[in-house]
One Martini backbone bead per residue (centre of mass of N, CA, C, O) as a GRO file, in nm:
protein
   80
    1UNK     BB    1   0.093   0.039   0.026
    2UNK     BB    2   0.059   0.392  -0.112
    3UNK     BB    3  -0.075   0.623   0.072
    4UNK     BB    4   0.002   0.931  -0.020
    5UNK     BB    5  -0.044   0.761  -0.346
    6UNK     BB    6  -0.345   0.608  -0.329
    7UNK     BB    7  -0.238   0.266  -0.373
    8UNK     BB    8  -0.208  -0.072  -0.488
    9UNK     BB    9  -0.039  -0.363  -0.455
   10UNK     BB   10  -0.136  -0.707  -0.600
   11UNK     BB   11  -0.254  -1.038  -0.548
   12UNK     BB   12  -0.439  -1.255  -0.599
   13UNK     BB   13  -0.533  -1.568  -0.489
   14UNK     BB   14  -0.705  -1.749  -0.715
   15UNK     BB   15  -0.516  -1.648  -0.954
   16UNK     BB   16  -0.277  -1.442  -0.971
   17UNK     BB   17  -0.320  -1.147  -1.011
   18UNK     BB   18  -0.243  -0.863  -1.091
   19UNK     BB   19  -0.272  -0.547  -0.934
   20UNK     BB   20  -0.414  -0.193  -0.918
   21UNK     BB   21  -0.528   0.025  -0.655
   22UNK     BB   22  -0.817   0.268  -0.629
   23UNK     BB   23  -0.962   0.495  -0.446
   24UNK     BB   24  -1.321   0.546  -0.414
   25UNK     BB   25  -1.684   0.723  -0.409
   26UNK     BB   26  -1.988   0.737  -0.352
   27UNK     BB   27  -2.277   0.766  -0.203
   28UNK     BB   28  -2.259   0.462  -0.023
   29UNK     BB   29  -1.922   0.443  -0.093
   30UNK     BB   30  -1.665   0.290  -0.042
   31UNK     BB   31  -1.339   0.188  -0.261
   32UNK     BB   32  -1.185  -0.033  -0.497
   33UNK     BB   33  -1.056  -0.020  -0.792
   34UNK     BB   34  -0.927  -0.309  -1.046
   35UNK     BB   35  -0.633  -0.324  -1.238
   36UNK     BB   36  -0.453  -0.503  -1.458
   37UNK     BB   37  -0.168  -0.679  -1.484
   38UNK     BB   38   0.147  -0.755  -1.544
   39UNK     BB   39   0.427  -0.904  -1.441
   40UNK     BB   40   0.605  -0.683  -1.543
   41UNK     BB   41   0.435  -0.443  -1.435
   42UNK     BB   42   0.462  -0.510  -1.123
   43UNK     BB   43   0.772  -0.553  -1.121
   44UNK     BB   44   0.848  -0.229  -1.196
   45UNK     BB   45   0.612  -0.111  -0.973
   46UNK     BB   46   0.796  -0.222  -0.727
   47UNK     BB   47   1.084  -0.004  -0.825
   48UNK     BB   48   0.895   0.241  -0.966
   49UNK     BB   49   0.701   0.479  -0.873
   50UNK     BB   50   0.672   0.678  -1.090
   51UNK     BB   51   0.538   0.488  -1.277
   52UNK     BB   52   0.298   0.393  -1.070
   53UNK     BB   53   0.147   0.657  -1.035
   54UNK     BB   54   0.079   0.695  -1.355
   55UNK     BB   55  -0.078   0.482  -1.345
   56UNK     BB   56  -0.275   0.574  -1.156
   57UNK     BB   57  -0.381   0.812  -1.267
   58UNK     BB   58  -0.499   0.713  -1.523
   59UNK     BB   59  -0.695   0.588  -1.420
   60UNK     BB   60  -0.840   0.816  -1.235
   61UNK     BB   61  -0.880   0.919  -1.585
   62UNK     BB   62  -1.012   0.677  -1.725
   63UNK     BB   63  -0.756   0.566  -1.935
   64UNK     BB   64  -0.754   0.219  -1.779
   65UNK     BB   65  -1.105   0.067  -1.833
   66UNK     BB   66  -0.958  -0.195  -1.967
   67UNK     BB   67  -0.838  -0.326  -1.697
   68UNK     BB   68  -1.061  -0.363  -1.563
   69UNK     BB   69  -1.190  -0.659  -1.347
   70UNK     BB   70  -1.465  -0.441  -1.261
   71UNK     BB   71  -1.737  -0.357  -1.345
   72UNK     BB   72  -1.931  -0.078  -1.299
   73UNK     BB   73  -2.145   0.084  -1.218
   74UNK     BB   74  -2.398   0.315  -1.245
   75UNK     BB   75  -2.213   0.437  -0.983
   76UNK     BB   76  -1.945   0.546  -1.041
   77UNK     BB   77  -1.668   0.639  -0.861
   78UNK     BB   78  -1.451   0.897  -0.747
   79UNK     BB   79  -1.148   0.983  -0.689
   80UNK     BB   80  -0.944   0.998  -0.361
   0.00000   0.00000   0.00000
């Protein structure tokens, strides 16, 4: 988890896919939306902030919801 930079990156447990994730939230809650990583990318940003902060950037501007694990509902909250 990189607090200050509001992302985190994980491993999901049963199929093992990475993904880096950003917190959102709407009227009802907060959550985490899940965008998929290749084994590649996820060890690059295990190594580069300034990598990983871009591209958590860029989810935040729905710029890679190509990538969202769960595409999210009509309600769809707006990054914290």
């Amino acid at each position: 988890m990189f607090v200050d930079e509001r992302f985190s990156l994980g491993t999901e447990t049963r199929t093992r896919s990475r993904y880096l994730a950003i917190p959102v939230s709407n009227s009802a809650a907060d959550y985490e939306e899940y965008y998929r990583l290749s084994r590649t990318e996820y060890s690059h940003f295990t190594t580069d902030l300034a990598a990983a902060v871009a591209f958590a950037d860029e989810c935040r501007a729905r710029h890679r919801d190509d990538r969202l694990i769960v595409q999210p509902g009509s309600s769809r909250g707006v990054p914290r």
